[in-house]
C-alpha positions in Angstrom: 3.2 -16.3 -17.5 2.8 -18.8 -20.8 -0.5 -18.1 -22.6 -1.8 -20.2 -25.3 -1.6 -18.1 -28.6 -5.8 -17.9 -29.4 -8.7 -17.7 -26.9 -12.2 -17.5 -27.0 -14.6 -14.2 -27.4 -17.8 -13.8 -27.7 -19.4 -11.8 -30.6 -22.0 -11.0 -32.4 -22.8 -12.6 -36.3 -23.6 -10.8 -39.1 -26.8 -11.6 -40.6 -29.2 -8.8 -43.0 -31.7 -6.8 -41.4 -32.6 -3.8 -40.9 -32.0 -1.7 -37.6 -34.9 -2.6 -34.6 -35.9 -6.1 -37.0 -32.4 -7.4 -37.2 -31.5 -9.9 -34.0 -27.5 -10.7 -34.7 -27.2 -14.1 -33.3 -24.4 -14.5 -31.0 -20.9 -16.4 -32.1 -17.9 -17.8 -30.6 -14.7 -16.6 -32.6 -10.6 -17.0 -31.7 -8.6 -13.8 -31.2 -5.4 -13.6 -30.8 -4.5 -14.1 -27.1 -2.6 -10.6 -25.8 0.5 -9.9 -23.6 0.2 -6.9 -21.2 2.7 -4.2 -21.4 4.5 -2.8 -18.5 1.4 -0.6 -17.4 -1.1 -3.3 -18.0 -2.8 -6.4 -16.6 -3.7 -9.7 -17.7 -7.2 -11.0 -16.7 -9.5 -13.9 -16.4 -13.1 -12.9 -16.1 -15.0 -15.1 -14.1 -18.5 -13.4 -13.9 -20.2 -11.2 -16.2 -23.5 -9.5 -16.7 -25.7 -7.9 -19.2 -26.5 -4.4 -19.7 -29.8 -3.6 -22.2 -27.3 -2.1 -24.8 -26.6 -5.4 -25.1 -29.9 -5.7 -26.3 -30.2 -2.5 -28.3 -26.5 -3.7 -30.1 -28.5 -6.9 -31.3 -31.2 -5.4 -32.8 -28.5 -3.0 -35.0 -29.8 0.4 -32.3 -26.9 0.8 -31.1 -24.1 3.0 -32.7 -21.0 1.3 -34.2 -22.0 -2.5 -33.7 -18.9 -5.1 -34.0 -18.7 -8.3 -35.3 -15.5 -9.1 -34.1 -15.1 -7.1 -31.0 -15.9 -9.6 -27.5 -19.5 -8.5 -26.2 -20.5 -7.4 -22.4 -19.0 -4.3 -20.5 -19.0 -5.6 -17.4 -16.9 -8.1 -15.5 -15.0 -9.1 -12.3 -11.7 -10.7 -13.4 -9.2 -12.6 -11.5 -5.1 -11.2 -11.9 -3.2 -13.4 -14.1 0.1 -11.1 -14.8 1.8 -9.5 -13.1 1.5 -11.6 -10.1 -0.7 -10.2 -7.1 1.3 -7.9 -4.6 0.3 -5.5 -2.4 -0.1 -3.2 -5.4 -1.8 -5.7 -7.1 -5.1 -6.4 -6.0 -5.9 -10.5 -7.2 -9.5 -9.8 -7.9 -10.6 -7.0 -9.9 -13.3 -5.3 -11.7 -13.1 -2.7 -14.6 -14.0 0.6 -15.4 -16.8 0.0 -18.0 -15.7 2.6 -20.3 -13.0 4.8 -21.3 -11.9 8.5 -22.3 -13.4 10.5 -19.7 -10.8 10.6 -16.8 -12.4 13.5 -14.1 -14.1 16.4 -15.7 -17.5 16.8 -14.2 -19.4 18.5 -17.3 -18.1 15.2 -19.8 -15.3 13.0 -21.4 -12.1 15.1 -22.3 -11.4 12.2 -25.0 -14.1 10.7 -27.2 -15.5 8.6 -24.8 -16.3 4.7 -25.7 -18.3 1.7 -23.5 -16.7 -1.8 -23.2 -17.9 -4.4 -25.6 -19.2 -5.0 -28.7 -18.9 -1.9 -30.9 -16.0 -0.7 -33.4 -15.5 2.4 -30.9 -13.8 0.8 -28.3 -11.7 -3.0 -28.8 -12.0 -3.9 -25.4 -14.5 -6.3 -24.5 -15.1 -8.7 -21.0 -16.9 -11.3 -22.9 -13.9 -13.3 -23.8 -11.5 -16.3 -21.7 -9.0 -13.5 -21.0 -8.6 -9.8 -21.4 -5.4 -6.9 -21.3 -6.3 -3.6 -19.7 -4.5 -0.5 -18.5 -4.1 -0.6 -14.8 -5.7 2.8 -14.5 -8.8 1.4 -15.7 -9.5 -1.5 -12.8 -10.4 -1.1 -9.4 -10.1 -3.8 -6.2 -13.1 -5.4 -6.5 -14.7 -4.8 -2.7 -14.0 -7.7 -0.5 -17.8 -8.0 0.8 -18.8 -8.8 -2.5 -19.4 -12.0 -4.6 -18.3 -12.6 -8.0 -21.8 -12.0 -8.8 -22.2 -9.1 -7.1 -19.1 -7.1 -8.6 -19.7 -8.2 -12.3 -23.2 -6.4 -11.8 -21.9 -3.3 -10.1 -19.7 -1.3 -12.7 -22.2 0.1 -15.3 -25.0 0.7 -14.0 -23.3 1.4 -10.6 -21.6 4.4 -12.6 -24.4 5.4 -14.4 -26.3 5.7 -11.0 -23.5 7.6 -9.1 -22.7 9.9 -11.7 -26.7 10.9 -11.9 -27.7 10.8 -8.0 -24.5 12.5 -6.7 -22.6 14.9 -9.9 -26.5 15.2 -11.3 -28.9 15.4 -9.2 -26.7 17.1 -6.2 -27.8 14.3 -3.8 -24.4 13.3 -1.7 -23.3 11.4 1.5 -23.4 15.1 3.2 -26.6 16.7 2.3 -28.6 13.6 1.4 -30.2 13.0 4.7 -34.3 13.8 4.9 -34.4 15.1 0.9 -37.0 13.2 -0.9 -36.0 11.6 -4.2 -38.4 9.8 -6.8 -36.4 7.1 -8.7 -38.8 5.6 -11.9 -38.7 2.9 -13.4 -37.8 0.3 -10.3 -36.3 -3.2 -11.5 -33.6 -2.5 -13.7 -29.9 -2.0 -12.5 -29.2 1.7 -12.4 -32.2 2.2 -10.8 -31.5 -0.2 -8.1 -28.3 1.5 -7.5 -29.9 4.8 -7.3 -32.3 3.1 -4.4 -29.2 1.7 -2.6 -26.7 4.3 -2.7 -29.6 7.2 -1.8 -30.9 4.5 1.1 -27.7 4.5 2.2 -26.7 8.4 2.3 -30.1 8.7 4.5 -32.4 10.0 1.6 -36.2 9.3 1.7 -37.0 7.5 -1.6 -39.5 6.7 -3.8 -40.1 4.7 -7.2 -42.3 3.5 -9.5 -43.1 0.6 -11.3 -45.9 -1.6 -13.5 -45.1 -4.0 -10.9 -46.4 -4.5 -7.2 -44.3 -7.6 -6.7 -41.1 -4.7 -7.9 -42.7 -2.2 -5.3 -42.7 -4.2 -2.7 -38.7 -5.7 -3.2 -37.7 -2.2 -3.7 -39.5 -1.3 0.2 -37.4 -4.2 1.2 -34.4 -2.4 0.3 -35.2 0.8 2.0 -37.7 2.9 -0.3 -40.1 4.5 1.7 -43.1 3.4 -0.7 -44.4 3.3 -4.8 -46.6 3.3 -7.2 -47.9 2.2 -10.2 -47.0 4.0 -12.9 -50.0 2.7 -15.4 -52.1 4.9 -13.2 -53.7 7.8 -15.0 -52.9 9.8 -11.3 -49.8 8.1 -10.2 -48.5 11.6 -9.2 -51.6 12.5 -6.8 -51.0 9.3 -5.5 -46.9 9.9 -4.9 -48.4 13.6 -3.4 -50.4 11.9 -0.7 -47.3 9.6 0.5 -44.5 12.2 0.9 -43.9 13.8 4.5 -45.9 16.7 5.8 -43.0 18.1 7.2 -41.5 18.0 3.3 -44.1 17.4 0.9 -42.6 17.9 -2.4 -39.8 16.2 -4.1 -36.6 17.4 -4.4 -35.5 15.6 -7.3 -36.4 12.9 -9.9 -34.1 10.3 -11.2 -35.8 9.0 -14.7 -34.4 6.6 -17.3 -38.3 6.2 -19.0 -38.5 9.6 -20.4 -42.1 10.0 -21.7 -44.7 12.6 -19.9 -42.8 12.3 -16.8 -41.6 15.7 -15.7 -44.9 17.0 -16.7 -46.3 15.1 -14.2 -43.9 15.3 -11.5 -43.1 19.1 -11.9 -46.7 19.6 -10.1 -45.2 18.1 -6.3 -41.9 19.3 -6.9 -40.1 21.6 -4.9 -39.2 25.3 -6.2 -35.7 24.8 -7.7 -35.8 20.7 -8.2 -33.6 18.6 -10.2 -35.0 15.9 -12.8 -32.1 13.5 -14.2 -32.5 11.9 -17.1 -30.4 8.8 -17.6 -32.5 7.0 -20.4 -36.1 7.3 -22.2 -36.9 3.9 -22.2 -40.5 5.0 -23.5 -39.2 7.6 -26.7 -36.6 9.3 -27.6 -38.0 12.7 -26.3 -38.5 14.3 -23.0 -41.3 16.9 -23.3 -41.1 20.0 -20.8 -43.9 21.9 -19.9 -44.5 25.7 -19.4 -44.8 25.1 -15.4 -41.0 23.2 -15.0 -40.1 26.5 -16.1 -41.3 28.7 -14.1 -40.6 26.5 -11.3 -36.9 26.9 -12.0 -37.0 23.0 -12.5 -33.9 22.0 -13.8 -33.6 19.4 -16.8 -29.9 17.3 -16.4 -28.8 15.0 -18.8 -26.9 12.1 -17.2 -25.1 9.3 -18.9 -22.7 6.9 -17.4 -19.1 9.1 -15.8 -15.6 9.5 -15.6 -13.0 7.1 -13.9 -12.8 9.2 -10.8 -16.7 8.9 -10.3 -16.0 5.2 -11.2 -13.7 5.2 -7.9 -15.8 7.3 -5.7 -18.7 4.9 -6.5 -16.6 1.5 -5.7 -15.5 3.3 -2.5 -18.4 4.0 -1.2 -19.9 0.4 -2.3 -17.5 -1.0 0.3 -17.8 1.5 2.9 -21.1 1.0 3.4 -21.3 -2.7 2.5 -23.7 -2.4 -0.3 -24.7 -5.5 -2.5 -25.7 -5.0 -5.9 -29.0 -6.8 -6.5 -28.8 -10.2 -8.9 -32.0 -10.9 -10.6 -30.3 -14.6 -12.0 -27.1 -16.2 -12.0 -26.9 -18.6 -14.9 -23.4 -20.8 -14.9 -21.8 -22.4 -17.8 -18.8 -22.4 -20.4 -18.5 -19.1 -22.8 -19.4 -21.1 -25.3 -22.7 -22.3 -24.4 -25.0 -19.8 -26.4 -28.3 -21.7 -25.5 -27.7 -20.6 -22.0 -26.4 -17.0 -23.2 -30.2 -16.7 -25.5 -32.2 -17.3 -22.3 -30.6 -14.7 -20.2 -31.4 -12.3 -23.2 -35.1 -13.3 -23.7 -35.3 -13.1 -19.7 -33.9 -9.3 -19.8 -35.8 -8.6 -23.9 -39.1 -9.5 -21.3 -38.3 -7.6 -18.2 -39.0 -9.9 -16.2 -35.5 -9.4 -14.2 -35.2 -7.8 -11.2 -31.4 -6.6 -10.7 -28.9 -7.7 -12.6 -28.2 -11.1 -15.3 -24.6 -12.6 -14.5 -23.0 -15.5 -16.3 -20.8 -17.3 -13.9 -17.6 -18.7 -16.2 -17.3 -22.2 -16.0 -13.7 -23.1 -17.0 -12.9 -19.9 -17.2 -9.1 -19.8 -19.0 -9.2 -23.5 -19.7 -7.3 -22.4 -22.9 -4.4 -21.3 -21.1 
């Protein structure tokens, strides 16, 4: 298929500042427009969404930021070349970062997120993209374009730290009781789906009782507000009398958390920790220990987990929750700023995704 010889990408702009004060406004540069190899596929993203790294890489807290590498991990593409087949799916989405291929303790390669850094040179933010075809999946057929551009990081992220983590799978899942903190953003609305969904009893927090109440709406079995000084006596009094302790904690605030949840734990729990939205440090008291609480680190997963999550996605039907869809050409940065001050504010709940108008109109 003929391809025009530049497209657009999205980028950040260099500008002075220091890391956490610097905001690098966003740019639209030409790249070179790339021809897949045998084993590859090109593809025209037509919805993409934000992840808060996107964030973090603007303010210069984020390792390795690009100026010339396309922003955004995450995107559902059409198939440009080679031509759809049956072993060609037409509509796609990709795995949002590469080097780890199956091990369940970590990347075998040095392991790198799409978009936006000088560690990988692949990003979806751009009018058309070349990728291996190991590294796509058939986007589920239930799903909008919405939908499946804000499924693949924090769908992985969430997969890799309910199921390889925290040891809560389609088999055992039923009746455990699982606390997932932090309710609104996109992992942790992935957590809440895929655990509702396995037949786990769930629970969450959040500064928001507008967030608690959406998040009952999707299955949880109740919340509370975590700028309580008790929040935890309050979780104790909601959990099941014929289970009244929690078998494990999916966190991405960090913070004084586990010292409060270790006291309605069970013997033996499991706390993941995905993020530490609230410090870079995760205190652990004296009583996780000699609970035998375990401590998990947890941060996004291989391509297998990547597949295992799609999978079940369209087994069970699930829809990734859109906070916003916001529609326009890649070039329109006005519209790109406001989707950023909406997710800087945290005011989202589920995913941002940009709807490509045009998309390809270079081609």
């Amino acid at each position: 298929m003929a391809t025009s010889r530049t497209h657009n990408t999205l980028t950040l702009k260099k500008v002075d500042g220091k890391p956490g004060r610097v905001w690098y406004p966003l740019q639209i540069q030409e790249a070179p427009t790339p021809s897949p190899s045998a084993n590859q596929l090109l593809l025209r993203p037509t919805h993409l969404s934000l992840n808060h790294r996107d964030i973090f890489l603007r303010q210069h807290l984020y390792p390795s930021p690009s100026f010339t590498t396309p922003l955004l991990a995450d995107a559902v593409c059409t198939v440009l070349s080679p031509s759809p087949s049956s072993s060609v799916p037409s509509r796609v989405i990709l795995n949002p970062g590469h080097g780890w291929k199956s091990s369940p303790l970590g990347s075998e390669k040095p392991y790198a997120i799409l978009g936006g850094t000088g560690l990988n040179p692949l990003g979806t933010a751009q009018d058309v993209l070349v990728v291996d075809k190991d590294e796509v999946v058939a986007c589920p057929s239930h799903l909008t374009g919405a939908e499946a551009a804000a499924l693949p990081l924090t769908g992985l992220t969430g997969w890799r730290a309910l199921v390889s983590k925290a040891g809560i799978t389609p088999e055992n899942a039923k009746g455990q009781n699982l606390l997932i903190t932090g309710i609104g953003g996109g992992v942790a609305l992935c957590v809440l789906q895929f655990a509702v969904a396995m037949g786990a009893r769930v629970w969450i927090t959040s500064g928001s009782p507008e967030k608690i109440e959406k998040a009952k709406a999707l299955g949880a079995q109740g919340g509370v507000s975590y700028k309580g000084k008790t929040w935890e006596k309050e979780l104790k009094a909601m959990l099941p009398k014929d289970r009244p302790f929690l078998d494990a904690v999916v966190d991405g605030a960090g913070g004084d958390m586990v010292g409060r949840v270790v006291k309605i734990m069970k013997l033996g729990g499991v706390v993941v920790s995905y993020g530490m939205t609230t410090g870079p440090m995760l205190p652990v008291p004296m009583s996780a220990v000699l609970m035998n609480v375990d401590i998990r680190g947890s941060t996004m997963g291989s391509r297998r987990e990547f597949q295992d999550m799609v999978r079940f996605v369209e087994e069970k039907r699930i829809r990734p929750v859109v906070s916003r869809v916001v529609s326009g050409k890649l070039g329109d940065l006005e519209r790109w700023e406001g989707m950023f001050d909406e997710l800087k504010a945290g005011k989202q709940f589920g995913k941002m995704v940009y709807e490509l108008q045009d998309a390809g109109s270079k081609l």
